[in-house]
C-alpha positions as CSV (number, residue, x, y, z in Angstrom):
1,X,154.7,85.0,119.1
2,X,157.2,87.5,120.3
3,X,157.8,86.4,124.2
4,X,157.5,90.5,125.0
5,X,153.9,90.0,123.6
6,X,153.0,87.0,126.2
7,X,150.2,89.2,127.4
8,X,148.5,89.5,124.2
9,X,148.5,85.7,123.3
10,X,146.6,85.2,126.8
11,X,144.3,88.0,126.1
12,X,143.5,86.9,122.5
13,X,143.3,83.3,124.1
14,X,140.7,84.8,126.9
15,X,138.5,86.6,124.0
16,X,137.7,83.1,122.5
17,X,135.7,82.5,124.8
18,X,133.5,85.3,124.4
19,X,129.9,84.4,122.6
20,X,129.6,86.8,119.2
21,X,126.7,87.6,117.7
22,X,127.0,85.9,114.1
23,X,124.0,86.1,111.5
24,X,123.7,82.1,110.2
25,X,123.3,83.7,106.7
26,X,122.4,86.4,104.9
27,X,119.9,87.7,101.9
28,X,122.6,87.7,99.6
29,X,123.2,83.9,100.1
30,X,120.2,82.8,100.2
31,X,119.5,84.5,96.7
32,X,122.7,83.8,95.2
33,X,121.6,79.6,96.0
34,X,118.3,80.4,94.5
35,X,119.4,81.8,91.6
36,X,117.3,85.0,92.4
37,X,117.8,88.9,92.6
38,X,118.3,89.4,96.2
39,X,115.4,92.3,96.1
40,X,113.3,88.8,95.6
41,X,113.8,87.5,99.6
42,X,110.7,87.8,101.4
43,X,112.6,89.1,105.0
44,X,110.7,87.9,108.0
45,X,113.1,87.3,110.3
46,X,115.0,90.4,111.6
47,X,111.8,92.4,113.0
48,X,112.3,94.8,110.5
49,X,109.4,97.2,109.7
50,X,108.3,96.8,106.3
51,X,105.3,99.1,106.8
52,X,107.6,102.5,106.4
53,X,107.6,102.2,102.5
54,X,111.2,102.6,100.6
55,X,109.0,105.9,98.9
56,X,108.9,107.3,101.7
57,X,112.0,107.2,103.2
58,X,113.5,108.1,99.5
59,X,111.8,111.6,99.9
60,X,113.3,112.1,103.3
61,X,116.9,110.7,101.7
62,X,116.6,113.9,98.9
63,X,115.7,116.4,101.3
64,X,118.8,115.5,103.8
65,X,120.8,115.4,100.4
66,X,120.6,118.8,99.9
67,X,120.0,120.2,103.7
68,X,123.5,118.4,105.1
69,X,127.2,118.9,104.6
70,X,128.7,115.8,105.8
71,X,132.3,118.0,106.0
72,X,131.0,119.0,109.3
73,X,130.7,117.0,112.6
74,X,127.1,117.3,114.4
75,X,126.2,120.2,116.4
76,X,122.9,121.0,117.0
77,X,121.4,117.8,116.0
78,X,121.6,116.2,118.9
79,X,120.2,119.1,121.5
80,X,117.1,119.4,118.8
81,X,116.9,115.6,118.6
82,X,116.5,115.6,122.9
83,X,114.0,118.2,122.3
84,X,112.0,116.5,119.4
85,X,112.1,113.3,122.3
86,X,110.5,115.8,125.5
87,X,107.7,116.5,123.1
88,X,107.0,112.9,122.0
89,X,107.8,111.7,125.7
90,X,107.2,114.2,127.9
91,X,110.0,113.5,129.9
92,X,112.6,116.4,130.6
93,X,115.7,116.5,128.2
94,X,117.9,115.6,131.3
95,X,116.6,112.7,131.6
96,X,117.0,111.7,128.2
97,X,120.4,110.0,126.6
98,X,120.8,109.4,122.7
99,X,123.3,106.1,121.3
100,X,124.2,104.9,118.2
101,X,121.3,102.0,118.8
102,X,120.7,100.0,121.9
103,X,123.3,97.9,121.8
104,X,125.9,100.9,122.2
105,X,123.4,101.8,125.4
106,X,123.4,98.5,126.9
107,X,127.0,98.2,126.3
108,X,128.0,101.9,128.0
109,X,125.2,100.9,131.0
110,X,127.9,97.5,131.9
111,X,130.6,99.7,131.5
112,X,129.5,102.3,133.8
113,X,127.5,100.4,136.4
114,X,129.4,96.6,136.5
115,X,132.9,96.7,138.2
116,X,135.1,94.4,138.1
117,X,133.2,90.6,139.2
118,X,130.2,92.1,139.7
119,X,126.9,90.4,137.8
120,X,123.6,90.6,135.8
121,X,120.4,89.2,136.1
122,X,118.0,88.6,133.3
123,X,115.1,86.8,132.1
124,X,115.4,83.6,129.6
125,X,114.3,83.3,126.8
126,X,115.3,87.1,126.3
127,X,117.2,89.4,123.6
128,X,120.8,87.4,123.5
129,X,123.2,90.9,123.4
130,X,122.6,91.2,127.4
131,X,124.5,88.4,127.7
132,X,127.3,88.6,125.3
133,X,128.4,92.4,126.5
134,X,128.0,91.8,129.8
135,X,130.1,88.6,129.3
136,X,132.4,90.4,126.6
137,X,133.4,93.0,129.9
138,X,134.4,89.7,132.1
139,X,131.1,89.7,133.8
140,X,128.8,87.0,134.9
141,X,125.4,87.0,133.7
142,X,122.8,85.0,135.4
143,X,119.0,84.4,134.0
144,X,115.8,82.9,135.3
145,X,113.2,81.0,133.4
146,X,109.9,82.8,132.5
147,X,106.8,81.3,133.8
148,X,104.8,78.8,131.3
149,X,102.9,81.8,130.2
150,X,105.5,83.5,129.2
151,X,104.5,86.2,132.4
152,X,107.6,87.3,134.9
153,X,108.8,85.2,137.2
154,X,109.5,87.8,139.8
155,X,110.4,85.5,142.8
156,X,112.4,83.5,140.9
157,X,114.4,86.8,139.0
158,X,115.0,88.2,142.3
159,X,116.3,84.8,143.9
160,X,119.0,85.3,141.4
161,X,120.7,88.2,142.8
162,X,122.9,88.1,145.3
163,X,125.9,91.0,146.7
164,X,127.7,91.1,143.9
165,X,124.0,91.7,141.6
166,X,124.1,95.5,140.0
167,X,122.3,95.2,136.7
168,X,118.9,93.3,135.9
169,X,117.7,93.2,132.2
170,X,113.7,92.8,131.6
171,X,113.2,93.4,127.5
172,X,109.1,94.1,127.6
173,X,107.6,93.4,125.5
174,X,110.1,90.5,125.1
175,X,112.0,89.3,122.2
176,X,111.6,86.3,121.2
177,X,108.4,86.0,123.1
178,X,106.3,88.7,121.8
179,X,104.4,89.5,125.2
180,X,104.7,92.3,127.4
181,X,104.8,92.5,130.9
182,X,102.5,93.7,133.7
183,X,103.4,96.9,135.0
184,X,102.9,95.4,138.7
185,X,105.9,92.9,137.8
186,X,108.1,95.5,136.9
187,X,107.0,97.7,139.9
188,X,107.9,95.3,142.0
189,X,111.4,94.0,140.7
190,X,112.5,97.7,141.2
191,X,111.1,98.1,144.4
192,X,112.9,94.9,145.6
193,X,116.3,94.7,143.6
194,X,119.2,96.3,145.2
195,X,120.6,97.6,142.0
196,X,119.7,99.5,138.6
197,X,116.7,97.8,136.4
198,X,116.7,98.1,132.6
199,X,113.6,98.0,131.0
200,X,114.3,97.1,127.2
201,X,110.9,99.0,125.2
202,X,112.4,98.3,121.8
203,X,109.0,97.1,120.5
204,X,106.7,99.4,122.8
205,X,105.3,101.5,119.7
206,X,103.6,98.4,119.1
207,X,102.6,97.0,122.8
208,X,99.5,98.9,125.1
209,X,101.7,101.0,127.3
210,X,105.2,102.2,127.5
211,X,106.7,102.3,131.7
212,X,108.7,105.1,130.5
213,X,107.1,107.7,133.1
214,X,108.2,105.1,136.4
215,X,111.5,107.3,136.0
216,X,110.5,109.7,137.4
217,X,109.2,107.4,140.5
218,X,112.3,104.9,140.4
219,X,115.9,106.6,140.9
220,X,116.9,102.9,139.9
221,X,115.0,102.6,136.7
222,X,117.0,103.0,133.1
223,X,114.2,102.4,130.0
224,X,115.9,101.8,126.6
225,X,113.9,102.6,123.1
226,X,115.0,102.8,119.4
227,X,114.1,104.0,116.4
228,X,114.9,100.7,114.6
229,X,111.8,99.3,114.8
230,X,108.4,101.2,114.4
231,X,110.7,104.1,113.1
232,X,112.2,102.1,110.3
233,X,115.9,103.2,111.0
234,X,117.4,99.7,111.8
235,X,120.3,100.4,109.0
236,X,121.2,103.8,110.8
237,X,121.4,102.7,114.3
238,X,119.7,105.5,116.4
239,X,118.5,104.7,120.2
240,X,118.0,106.3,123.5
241,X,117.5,105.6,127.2
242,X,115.6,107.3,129.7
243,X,116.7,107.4,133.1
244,X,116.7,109.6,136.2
245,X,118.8,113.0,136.0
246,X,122.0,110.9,138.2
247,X,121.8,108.2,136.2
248,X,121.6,109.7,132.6
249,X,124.4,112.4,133.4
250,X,126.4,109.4,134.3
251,X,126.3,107.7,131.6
252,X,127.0,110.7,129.4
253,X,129.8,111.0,130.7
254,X,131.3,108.5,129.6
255,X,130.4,108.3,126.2
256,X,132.3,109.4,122.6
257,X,131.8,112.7,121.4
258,X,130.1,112.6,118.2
259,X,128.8,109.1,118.7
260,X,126.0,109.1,116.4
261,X,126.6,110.5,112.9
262,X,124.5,113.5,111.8
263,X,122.5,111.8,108.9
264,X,121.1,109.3,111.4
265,X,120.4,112.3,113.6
266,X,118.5,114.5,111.4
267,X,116.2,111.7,110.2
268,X,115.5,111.0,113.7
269,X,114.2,114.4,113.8
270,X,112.2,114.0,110.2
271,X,110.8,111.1,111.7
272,X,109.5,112.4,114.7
273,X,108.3,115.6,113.2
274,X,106.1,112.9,110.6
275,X,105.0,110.6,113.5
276,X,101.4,110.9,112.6
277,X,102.6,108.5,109.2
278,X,104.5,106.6,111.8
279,X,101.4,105.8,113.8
280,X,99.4,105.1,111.0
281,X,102.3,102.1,109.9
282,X,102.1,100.9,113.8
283,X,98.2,100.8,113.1
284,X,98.1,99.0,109.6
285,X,101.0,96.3,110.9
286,X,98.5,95.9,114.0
287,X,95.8,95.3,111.9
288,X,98.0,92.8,110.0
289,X,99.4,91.1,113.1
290,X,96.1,90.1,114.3
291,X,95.1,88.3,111.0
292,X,98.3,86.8,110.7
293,X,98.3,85.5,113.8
294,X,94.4,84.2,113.2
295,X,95.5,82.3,110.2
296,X,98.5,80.5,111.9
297,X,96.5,79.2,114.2
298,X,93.9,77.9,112.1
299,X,97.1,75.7,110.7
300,X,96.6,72.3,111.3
301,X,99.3,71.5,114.3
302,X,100.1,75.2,114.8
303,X,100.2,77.1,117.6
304,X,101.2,80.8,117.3
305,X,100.7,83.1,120.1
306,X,99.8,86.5,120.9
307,X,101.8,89.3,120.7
308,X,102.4,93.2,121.5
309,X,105.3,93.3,119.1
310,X,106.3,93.2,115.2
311,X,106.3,89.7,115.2
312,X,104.3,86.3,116.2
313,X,106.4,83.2,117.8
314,X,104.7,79.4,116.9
315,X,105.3,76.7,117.3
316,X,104.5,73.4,115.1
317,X,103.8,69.3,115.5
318,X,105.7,69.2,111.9
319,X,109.5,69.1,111.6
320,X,111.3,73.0,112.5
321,X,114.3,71.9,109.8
322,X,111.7,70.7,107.1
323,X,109.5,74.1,107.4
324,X,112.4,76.3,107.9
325,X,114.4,74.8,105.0
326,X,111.2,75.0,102.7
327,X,110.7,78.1,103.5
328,X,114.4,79.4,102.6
329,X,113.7,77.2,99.4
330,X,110.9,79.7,98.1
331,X,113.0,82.8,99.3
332,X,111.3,83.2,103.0
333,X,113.6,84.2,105.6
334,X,111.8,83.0,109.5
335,X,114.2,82.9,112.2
336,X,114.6,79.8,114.3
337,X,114.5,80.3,117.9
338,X,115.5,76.6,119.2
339,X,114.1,75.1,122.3
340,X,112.2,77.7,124.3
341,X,110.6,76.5,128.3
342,X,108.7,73.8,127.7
343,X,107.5,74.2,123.8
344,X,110.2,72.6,122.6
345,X,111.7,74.1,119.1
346,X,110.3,77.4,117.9
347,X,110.1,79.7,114.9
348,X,109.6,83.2,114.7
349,X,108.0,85.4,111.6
350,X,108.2,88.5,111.7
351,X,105.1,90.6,110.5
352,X,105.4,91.4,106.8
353,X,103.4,93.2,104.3
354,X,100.0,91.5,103.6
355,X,101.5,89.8,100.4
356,X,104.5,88.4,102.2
357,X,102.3,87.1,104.8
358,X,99.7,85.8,102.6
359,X,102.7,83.7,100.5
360,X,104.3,82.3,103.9
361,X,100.7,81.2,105.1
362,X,100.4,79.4,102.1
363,X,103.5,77.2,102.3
364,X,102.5,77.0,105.9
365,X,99.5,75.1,105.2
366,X,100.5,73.2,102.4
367,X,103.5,71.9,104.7
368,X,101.3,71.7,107.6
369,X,98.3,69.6,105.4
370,X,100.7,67.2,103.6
């Protein structure tokens, strides 16, 4: 390399080091071993909501088709977004901040709020982006092991943080857990941490309760959301945080005008104005989840456990690799989650329509039985 350039070689030396988020494979791959149409792969292992029908979202597609010019950049789609959000949250617009998906949230809360060798706290096991893009801004990023049943380990959490301790990441419910936290855990971490806590509600369509309203009781209190998951819009990236007044005018601040593209925007508003069919596909997948997670655990050597999310996390006395890889074999993608506290390996399936579920039970028991 050009000796002028010396700084570049270190800094592309430096970025190796940096975990990336890299799928292990993908539909298309899987099919194209098969020998199968890709349309064929049973998906249960993004979170994905399968219970918003293609149908559906097709008539939404031809309406925007003809309603948007795409020559123009947004305008008032954001402003009648915020407002579609204070009537589904009633929470004040100012407190409300879209992104193009959570990650882009997360990623604009480091840069704001994490100078320069200052850290993050967490929870493990937890959603893996925390750490990558606090790591991926030359932060250090610290966790603490749940409790055995899965519940938060508060003392421990809080015996993390130290001077230097800004940020603290709680995703409840929890990916890959599935369970969602008591309110009077999360109460008390923001009472007692010296810095901002992010509550991560991805999945809270499907949990009890949301802690959304503690912003307006907790100046240190940002709560992120998306419409990826009971909204169905995981392939248009849409999210938002909630936060106090300070805090979300902040982080607008810094972000890119026109951030989120104007298609994503205006089915965000669709969406929201047709949140009683919503509701009704969090109810039937509800109703699915609990008999999915029944039959796993009548599975000879299963053990699957409860969940206030999209999906169930089990574990099994019979070989992750050998179920994992059968499963791929008939065209059923389940995510492997490795070693998790003291369970050893894991797998979790995300919560499909009742004939995907009914065709992964089967090869579950006939594994499980042989």
């Amino acid at each position: 390399m050009n000796p002028k350039l010396d700084w570049l070689e270190e800094k592309l030396r430096n970025m190796q080091s940096i975990e990336e988020y890299l799928p292990k494979y993908s539909p298309e791959t899987v099919a194209k071993q098969l020998g199968i149409n890709e349309e064929e792969i049973i998906r249960l292992d993004k979170n994905e909501n399968l219970f918003l029908s293609k149908s559906f979202f097709s008539g939404i597609l031809k309406e925007l088709a003809e309603e948007l010019d795409p020559r123009f950049y947004p305008q008032k789609e954001e402003s009648t977004l915020t407002q579609e959000l204070v009537g589904y949250l009633g929470l004040p617009s100012e407190s409300i901040i879209l992104g193009n998906g959570s990650d882009e949230l997360i990623e604009t809360i480091v840069r704001v709020f994490l100078g320069s060798n200052e850290e993050a706290i967490s929870i493990a096991p937890t959603f893996i982006m925390y750490r990558i893009i606090v790591n991926s801004h030359g932060n250090t990023f610290i966790d603490t092991s749940l409790n055995d049943d899965f519940s938060l380990d508060v003392k421990g959490l809080l015996s993390k943080a130290s001077q230097k301790t800004r940020l603290c990441f709680i995703c409840s419910p929890n990916n890959p857990t599935g369970n969602q936290f008591k309110i009077e855990s999360v109460k008390e971490v923001l009472k007692k941490f010296r810095g901002i806590v992010i509550v991560d509600e991805a999945y809270v369509e499907y949990a009890p309760y949301s802690v959304g309203e503690l912003i307006k009781e907790y100046e240190n209190m940002i709560v992120l959301r998306t419409f990826s998951k009971a909204f169905g819009l995981a392939g248009l990236r849409i999210g938002y945080c909630l936060a106090d007044p300070h805090l979300a005018s902040a982080l607008k601040k810094i972000q890119l005008p026109f951030n989120i593209n104007k298609f994503s925007l205006q089915l965000a508003i669709k969406l929201l104005d047709k949140r009683n069919i919503v509701n009704t596909s969090v109810n039937k997948l509800k109703t699915e989840r609990e008999r999915l997670y029944k039959k796993l655990c009548k599975i000879p050597g299963v053990k699957a456990f409860p969940s206030n999310t999209n999906f169930i996390l089990f574990t099994t006395k019979r070989d992750v690799d050998i179920i994992y890889n059968t499963l791929m074999s008939h065209g059923i993608l389940i995510r492997n989650i490795g070693n998790l506290l003291h369970l050893g390996r894991c797998l979790r399936v995300t919560v499909g329509l009742p004939k995907m579920n009914n065709k992964f039970l089967n090869i579950m028991t006939e594994l499980c039985c042989s």
